[in-house]
N, CA, C and O atoms as CSV, one atom per row, in Angstrom:
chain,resi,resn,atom,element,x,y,z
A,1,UNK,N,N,59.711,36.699,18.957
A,1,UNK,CA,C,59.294,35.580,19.738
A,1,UNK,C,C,57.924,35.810,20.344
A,1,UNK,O,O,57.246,34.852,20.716
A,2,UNK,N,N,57.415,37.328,20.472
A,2,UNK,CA,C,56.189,37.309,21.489
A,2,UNK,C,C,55.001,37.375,20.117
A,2,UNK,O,O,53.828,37.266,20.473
A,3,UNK,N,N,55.158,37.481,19.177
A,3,UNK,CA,C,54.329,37.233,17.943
A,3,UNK,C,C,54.041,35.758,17.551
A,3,UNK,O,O,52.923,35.413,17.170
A,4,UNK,N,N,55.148,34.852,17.662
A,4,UNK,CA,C,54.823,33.436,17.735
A,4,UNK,C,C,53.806,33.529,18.942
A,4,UNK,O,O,52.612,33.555,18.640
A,5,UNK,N,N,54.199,33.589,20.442
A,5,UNK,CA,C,52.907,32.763,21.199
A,5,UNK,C,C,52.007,33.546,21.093
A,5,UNK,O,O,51.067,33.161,21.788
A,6,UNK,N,N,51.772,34.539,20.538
A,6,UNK,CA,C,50.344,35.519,20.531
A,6,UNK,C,C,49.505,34.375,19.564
A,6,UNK,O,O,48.429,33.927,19.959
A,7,UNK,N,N,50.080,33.966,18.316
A,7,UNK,CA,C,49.554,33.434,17.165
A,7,UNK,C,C,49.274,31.973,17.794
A,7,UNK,O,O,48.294,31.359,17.371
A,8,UNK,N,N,50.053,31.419,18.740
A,8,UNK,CA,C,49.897,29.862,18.976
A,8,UNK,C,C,48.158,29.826,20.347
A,8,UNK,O,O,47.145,29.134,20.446
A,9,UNK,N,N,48.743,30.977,21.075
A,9,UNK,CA,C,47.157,31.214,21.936
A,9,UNK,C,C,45.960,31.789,21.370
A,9,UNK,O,O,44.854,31.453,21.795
A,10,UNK,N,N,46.102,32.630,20.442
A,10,UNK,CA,C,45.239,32.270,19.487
A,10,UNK,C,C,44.800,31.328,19.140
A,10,UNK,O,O,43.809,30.983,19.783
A,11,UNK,N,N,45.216,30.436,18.038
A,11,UNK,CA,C,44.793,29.745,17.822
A,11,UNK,C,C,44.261,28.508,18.704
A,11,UNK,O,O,43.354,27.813,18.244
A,12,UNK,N,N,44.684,28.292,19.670
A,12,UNK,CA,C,44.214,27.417,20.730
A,12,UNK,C,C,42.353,27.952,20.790
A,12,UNK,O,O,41.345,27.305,20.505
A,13,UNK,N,N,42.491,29.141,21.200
A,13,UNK,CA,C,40.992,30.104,21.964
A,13,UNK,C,C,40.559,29.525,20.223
A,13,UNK,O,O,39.869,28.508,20.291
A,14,UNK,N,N,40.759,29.854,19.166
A,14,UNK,CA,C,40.134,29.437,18.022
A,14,UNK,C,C,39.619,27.815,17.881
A,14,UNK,O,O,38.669,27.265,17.324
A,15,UNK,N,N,40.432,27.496,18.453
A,15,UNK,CA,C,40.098,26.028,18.352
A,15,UNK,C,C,39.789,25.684,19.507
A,15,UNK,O,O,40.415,24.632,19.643
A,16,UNK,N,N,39.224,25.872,20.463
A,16,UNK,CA,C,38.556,25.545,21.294
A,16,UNK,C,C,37.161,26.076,21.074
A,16,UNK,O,O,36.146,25.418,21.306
A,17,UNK,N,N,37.184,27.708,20.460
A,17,UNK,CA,C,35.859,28.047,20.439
A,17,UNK,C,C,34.764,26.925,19.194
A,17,UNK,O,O,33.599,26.541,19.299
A,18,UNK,N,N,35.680,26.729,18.232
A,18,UNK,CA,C,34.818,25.870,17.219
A,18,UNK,C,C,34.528,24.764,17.664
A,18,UNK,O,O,33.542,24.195,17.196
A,19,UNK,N,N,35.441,24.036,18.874
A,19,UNK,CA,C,34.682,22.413,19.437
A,19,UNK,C,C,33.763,22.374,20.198
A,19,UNK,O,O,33.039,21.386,20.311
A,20,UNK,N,N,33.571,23.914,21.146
A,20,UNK,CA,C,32.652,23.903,21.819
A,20,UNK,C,C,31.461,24.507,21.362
A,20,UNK,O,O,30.429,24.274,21.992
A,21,UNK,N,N,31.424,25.341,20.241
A,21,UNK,CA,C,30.302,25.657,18.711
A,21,UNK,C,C,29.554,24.012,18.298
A,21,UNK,O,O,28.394,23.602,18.340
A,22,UNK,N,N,30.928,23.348,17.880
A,22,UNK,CA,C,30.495,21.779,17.258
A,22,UNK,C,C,29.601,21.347,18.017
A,22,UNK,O,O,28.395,21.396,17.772
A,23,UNK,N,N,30.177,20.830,19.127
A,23,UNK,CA,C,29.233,20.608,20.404
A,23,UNK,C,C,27.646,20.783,20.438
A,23,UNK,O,O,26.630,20.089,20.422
A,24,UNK,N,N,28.020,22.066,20.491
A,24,UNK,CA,C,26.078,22.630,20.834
A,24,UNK,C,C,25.623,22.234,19.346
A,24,UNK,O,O,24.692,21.463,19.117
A,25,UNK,N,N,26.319,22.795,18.473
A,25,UNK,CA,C,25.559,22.488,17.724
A,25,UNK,C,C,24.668,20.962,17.061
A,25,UNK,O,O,23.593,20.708,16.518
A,26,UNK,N,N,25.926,20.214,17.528
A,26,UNK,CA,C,25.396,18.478,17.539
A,26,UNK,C,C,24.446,17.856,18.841
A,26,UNK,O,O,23.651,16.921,18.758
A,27,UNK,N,N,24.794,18.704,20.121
A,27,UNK,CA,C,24.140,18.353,20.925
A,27,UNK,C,C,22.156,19.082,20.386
A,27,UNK,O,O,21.080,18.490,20.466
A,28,UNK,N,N,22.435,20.352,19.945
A,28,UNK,CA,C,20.948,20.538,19.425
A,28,UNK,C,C,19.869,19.336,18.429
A,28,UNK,O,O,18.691,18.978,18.443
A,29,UNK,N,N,20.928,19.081,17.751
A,29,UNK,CA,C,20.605,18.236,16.279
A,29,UNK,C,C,20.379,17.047,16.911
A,29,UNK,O,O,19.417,16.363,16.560
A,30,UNK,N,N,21.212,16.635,17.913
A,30,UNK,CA,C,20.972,15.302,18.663
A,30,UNK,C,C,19.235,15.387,19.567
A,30,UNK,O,O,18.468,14.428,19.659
A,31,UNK,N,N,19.048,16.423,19.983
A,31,UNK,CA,C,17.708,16.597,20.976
A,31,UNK,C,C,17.054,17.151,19.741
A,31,UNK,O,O,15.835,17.024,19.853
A,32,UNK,N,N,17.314,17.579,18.880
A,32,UNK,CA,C,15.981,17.385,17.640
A,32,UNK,C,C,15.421,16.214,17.099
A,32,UNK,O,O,14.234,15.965,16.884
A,33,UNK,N,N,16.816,15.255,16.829
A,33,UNK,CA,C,15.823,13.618,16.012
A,33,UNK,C,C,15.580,13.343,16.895
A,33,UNK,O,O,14.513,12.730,16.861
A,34,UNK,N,N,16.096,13.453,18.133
A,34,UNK,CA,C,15.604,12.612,19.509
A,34,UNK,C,C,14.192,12.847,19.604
A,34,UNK,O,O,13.599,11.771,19.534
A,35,UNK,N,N,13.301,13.971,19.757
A,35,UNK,CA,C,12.085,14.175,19.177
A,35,UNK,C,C,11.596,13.841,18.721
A,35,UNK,O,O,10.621,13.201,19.114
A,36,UNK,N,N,11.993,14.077,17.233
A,36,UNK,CA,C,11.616,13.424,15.793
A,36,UNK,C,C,11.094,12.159,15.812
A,36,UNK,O,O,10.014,11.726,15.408
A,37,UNK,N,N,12.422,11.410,16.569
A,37,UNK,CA,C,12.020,9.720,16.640
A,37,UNK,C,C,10.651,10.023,17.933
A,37,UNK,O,O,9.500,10.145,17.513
A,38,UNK,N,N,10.819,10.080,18.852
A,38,UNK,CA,C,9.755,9.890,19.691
A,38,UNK,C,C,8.698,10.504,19.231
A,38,UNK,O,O,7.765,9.706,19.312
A,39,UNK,N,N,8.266,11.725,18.690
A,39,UNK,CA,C,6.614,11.924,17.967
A,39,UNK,C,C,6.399,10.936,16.949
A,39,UNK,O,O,5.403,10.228,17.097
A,40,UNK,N,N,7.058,10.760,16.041
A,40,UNK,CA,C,7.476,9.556,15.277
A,40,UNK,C,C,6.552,8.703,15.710
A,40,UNK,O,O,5.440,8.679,15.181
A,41,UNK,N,N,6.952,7.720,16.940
A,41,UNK,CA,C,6.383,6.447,17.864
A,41,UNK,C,C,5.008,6.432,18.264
A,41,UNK,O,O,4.162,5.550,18.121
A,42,UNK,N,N,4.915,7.882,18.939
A,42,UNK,CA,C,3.624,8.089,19.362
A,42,UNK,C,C,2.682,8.125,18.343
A,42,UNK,O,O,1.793,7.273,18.366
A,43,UNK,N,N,2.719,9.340,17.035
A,43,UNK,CA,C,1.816,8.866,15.981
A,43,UNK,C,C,1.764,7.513,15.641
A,43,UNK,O,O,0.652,7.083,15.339
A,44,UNK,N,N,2.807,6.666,15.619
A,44,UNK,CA,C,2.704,5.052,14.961
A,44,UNK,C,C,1.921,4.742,16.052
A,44,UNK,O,O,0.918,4.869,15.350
A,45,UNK,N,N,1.527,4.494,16.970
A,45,UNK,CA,C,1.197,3.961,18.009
A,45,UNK,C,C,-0.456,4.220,18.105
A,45,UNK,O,O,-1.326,3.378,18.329
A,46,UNK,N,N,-0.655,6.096,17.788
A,46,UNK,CA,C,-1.896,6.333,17.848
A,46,UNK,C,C,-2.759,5.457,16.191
A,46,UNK,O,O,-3.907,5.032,16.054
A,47,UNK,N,N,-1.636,5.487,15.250
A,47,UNK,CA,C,-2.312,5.017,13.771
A,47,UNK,C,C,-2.486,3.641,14.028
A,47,UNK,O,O,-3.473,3.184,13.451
A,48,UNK,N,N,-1.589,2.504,14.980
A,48,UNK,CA,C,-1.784,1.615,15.118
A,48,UNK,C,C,-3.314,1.305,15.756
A,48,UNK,O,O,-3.960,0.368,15.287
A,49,UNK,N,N,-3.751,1.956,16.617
A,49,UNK,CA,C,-4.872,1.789,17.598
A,49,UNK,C,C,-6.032,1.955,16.424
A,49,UNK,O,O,-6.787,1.017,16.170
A,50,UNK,N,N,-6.118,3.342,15.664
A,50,UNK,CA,C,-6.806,3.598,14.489
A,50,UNK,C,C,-7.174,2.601,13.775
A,50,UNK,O,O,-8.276,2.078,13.609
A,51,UNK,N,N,-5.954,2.342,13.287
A,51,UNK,CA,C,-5.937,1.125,11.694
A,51,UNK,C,C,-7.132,-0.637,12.717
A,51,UNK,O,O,-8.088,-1.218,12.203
A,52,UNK,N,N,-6.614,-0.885,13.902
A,52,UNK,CA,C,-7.375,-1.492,14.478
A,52,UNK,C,C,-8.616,-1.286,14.609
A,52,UNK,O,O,-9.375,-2.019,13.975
A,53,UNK,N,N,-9.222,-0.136,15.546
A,53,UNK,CA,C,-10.737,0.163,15.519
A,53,UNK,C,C,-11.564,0.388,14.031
A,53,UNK,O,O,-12.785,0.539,13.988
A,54,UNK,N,N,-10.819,0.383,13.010
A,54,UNK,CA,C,-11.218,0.753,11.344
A,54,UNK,C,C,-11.192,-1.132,11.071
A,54,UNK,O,O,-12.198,-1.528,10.483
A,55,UNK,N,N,-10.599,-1.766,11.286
A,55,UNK,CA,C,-10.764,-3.577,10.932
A,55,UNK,C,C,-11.528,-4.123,11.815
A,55,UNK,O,O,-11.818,-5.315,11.714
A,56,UNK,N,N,-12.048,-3.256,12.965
A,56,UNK,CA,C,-13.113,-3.764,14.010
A,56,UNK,C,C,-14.480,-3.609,13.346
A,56,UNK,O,O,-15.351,-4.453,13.134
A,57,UNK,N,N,-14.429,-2.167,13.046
A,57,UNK,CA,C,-15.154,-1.995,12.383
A,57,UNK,C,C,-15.705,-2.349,11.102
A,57,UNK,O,O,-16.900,-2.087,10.963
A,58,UNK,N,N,-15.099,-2.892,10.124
A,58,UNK,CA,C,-15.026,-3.799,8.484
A,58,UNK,C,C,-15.447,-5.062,8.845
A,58,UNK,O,O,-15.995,-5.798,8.025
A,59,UNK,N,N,-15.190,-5.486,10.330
A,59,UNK,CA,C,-15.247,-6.616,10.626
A,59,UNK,C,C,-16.701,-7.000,11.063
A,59,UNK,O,O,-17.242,-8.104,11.003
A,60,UNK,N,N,-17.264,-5.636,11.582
A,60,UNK,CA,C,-18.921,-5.827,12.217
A,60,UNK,C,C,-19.765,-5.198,10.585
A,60,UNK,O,O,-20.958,-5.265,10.288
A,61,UNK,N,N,-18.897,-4.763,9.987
A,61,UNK,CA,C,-19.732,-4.336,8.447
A,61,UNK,C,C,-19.903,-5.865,7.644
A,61,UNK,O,O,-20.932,-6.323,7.146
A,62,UNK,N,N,-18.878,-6.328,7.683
A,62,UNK,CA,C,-19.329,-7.679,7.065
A,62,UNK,C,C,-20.216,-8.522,7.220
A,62,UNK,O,O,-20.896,-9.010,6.317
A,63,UNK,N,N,-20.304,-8.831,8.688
A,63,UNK,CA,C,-21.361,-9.990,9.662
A,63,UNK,C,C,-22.305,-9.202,9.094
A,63,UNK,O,O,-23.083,-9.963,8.519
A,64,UNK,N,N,-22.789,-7.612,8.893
A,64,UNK,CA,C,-23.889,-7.598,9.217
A,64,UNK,C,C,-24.027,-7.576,7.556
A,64,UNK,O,O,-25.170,-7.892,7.226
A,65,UNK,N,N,-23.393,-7.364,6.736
A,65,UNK,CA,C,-23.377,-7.735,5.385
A,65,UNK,C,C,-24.186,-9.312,4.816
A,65,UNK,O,O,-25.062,-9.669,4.028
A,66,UNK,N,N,-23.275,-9.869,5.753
A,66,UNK,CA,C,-23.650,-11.801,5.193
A,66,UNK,C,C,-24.752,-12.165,6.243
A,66,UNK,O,O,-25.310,-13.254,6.115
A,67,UNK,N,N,-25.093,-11.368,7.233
A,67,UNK,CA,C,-26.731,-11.356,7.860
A,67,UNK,C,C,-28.314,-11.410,6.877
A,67,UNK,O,O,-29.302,-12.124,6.706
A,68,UNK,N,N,-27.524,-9.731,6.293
A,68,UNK,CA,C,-28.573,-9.386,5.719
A,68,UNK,C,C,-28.401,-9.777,4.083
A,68,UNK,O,O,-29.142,-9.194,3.291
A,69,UNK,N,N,-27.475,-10.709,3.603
A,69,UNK,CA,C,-27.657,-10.992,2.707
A,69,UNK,C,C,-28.326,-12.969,2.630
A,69,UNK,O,O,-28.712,-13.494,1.585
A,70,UNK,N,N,-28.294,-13.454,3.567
A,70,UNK,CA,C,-28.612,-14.712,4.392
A,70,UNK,C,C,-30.894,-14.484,4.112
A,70,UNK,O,O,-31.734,-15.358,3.894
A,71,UNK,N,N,-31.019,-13.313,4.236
A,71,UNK,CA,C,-32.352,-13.067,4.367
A,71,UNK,C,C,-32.550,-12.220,2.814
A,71,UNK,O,O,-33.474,-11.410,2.754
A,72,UNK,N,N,-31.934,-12.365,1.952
A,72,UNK,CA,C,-33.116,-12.388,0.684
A,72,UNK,C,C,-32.893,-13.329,-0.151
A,72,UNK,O,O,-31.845,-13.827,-0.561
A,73,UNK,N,N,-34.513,-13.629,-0.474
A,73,UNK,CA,C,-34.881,-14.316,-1.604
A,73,UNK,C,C,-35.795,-13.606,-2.134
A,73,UNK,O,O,-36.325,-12.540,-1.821
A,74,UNK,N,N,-35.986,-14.752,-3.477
A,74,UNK,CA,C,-37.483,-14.367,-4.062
A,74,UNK,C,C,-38.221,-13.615,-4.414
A,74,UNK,O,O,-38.218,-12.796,-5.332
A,75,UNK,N,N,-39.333,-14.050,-3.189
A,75,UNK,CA,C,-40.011,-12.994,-3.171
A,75,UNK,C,C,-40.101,-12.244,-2.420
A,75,UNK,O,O,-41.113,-11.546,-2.350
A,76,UNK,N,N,-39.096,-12.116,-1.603
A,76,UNK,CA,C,-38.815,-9.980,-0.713
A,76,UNK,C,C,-38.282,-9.801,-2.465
A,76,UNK,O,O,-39.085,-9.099,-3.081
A,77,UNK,N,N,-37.394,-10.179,-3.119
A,77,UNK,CA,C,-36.737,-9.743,-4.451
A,77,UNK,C,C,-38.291,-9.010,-5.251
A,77,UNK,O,O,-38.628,-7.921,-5.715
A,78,UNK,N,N,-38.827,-10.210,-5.072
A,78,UNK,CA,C,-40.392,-9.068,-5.810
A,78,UNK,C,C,-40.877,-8.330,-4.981
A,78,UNK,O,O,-41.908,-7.811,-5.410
A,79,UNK,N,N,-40.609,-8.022,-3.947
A,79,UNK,CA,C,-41.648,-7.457,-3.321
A,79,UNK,C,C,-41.235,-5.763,-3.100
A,79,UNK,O,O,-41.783,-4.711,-2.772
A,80,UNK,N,N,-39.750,-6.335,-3.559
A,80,UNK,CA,C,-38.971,-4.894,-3.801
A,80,UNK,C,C,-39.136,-4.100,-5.202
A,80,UNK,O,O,-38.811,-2.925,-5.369
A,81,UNK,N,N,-39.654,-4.889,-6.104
A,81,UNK,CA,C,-39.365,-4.482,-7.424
A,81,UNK,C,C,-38.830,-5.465,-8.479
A,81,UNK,O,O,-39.237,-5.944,-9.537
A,82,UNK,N,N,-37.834,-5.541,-7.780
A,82,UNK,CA,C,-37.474,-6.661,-9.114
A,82,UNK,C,C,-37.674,-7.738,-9.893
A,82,UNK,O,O,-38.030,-8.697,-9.208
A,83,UNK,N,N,-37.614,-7.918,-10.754
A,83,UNK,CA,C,-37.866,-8.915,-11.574
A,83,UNK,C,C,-37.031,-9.578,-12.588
A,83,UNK,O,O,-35.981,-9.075,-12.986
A,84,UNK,N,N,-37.610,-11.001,-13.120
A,84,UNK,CA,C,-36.212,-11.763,-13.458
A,84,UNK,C,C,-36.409,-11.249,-14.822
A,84,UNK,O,O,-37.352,-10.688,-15.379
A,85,UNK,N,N,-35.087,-11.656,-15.234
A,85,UNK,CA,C,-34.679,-11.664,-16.725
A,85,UNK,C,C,-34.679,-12.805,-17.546
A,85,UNK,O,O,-34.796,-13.885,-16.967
A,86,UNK,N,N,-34.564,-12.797,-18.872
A,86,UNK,CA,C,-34.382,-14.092,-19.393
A,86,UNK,C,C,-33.453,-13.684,-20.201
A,86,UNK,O,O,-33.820,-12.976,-21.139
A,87,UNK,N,N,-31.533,-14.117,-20.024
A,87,UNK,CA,C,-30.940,-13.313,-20.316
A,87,UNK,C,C,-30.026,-13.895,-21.934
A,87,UNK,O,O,-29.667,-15.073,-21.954
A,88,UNK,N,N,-29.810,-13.254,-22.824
A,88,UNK,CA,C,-29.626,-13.554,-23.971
A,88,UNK,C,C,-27.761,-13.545,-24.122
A,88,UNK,O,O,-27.034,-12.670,-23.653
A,89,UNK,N,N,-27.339,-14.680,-24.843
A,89,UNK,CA,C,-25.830,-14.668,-24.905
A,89,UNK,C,C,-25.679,-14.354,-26.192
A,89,UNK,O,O,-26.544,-14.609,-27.030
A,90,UNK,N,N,-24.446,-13.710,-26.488
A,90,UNK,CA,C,-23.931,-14.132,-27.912
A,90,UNK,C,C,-22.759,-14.812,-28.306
A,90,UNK,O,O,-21.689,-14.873,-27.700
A,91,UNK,N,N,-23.127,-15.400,-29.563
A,91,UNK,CA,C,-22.760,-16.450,-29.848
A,91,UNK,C,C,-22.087,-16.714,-31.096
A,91,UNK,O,O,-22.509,-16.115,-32.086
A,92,UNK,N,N,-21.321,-17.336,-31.197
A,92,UNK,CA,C,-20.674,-17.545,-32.683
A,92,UNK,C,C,-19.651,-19.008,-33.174
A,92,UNK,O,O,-19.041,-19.675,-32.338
A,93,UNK,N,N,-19.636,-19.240,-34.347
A,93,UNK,CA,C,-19.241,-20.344,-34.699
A,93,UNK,C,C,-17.893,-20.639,-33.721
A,93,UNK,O,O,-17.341,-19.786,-33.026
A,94,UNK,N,N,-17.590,-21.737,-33.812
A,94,UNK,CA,C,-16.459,-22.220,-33.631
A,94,UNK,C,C,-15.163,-21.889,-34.686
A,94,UNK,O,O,-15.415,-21.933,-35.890
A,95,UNK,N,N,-13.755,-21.553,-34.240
A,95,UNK,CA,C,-13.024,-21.566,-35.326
A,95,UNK,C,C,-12.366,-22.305,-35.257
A,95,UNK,O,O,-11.182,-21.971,-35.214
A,96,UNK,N,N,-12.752,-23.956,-35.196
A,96,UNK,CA,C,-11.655,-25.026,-35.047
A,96,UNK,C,C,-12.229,-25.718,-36.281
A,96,UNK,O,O,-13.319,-25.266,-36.631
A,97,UNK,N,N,-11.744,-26.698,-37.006
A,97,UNK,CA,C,-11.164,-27.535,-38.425
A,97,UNK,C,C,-12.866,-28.412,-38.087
A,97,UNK,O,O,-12.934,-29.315,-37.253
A,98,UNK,N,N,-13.816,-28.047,-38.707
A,98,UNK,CA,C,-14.788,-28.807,-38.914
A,98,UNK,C,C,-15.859,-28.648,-38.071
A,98,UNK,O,O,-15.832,-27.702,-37.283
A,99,UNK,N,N,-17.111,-29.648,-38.093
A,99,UNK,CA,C,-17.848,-28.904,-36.961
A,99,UNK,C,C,-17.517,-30.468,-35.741
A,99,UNK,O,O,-18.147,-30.466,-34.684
A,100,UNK,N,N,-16.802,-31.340,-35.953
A,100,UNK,CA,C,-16.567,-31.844,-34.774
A,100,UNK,C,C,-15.497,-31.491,-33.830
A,100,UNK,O,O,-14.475,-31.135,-34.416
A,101,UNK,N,N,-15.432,-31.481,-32.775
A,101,UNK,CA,C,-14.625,-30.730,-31.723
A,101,UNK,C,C,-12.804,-31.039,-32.431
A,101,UNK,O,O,-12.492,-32.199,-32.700
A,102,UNK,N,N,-11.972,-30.101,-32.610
A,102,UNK,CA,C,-10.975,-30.461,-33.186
A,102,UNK,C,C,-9.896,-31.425,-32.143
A,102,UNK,O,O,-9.859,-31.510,-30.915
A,103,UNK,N,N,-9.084,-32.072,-33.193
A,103,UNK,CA,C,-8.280,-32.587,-32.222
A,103,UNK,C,C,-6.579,-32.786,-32.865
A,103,UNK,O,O,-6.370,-32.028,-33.813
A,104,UNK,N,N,-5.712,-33.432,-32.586
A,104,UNK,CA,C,-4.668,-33.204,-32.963
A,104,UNK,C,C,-4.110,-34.434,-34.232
A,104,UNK,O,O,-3.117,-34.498,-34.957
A,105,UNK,N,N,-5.442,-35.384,-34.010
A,105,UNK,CA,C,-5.147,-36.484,-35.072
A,105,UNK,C,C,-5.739,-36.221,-36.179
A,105,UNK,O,O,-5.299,-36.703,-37.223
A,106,UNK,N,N,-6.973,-35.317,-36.171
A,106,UNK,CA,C,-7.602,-34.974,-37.489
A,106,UNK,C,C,-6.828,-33.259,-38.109
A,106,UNK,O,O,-6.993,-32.882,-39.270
A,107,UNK,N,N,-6.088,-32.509,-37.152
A,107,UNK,CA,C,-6.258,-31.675,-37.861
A,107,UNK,C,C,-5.065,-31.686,-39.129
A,107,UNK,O,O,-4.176,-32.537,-39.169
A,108,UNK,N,N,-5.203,-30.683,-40.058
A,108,UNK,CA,C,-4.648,-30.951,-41.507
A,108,UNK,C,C,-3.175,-29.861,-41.819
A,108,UNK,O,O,-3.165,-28.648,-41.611
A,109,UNK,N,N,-2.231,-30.528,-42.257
A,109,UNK,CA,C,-1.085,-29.208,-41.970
A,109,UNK,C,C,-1.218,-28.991,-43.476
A,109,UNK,O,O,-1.648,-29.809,-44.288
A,110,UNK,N,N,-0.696,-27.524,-43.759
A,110,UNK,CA,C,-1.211,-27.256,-45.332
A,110,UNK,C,C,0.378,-26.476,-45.574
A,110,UNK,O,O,1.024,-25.618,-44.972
A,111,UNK,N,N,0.567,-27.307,-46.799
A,111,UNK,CA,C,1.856,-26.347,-47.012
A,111,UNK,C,C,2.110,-25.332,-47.149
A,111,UNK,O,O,1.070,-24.864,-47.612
A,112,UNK,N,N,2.981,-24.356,-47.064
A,112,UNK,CA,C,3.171,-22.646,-47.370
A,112,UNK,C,C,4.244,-23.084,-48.908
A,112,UNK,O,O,5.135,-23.932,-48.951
A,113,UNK,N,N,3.927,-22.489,-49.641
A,113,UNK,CA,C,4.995,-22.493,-50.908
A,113,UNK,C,C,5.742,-21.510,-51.217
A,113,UNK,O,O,6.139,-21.373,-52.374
A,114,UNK,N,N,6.094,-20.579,-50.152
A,114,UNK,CA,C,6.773,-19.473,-50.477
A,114,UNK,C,C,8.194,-19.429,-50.419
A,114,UNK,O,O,8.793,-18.398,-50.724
């Protein structure tokens, strides 16, 4: 009989020691994402401010883009160098049914005899 409650208080101290193991150990894991999430926020928060002052900035690159593109012509264009072209296309027949523009009343269906 004193071998049964040796084995039953045992196991109690056993099973108490592993819930209060569980414990810490979830309470650690719990104050780790808890972290996790909050540096988390703060970087989003600092990238948010970033990503803003970077579209503030794109935003004063442009104006001064369509400023200074508002002020050339011509001749600042020559006066820089450049000069015009006279620029050459190429070119080739049409591949539609004749040389008048094709259409669906003239064109010709041709039999296949195979």
């Amino acid at each position: 009989m004193d071998s049964v409650s040796v084995i039953n208080h045992d196991t109690k101290n056993v099973a108490l020691h592993f819930i209060l193991c569980s414990f810490g150990v979830f309470a650690f894991l719990y104050v780790l994402f808890l972290g996790n999430m909050v540096s988390n926020i703060i970087e989003r928060r600092s990238l948010e401010t970033e990503a803003r002052a970077l579209s503030n900035e794109v935003g004063n690159l442009e104006l001064t883009y369509l400023t200074m593109s508002n002020d050339l012509d011509l001749p600042f264009s020559y006066a820089l160098g450049f000069r015009e072209t006279n620029a050459t296309f190429a070119t080739r027949k049409s591949l539609g049914l004749g040389t008048t523009p094709p259409s669906f009343n003239s064109a010709k269906v041709i039999q296949n005899n195979l």
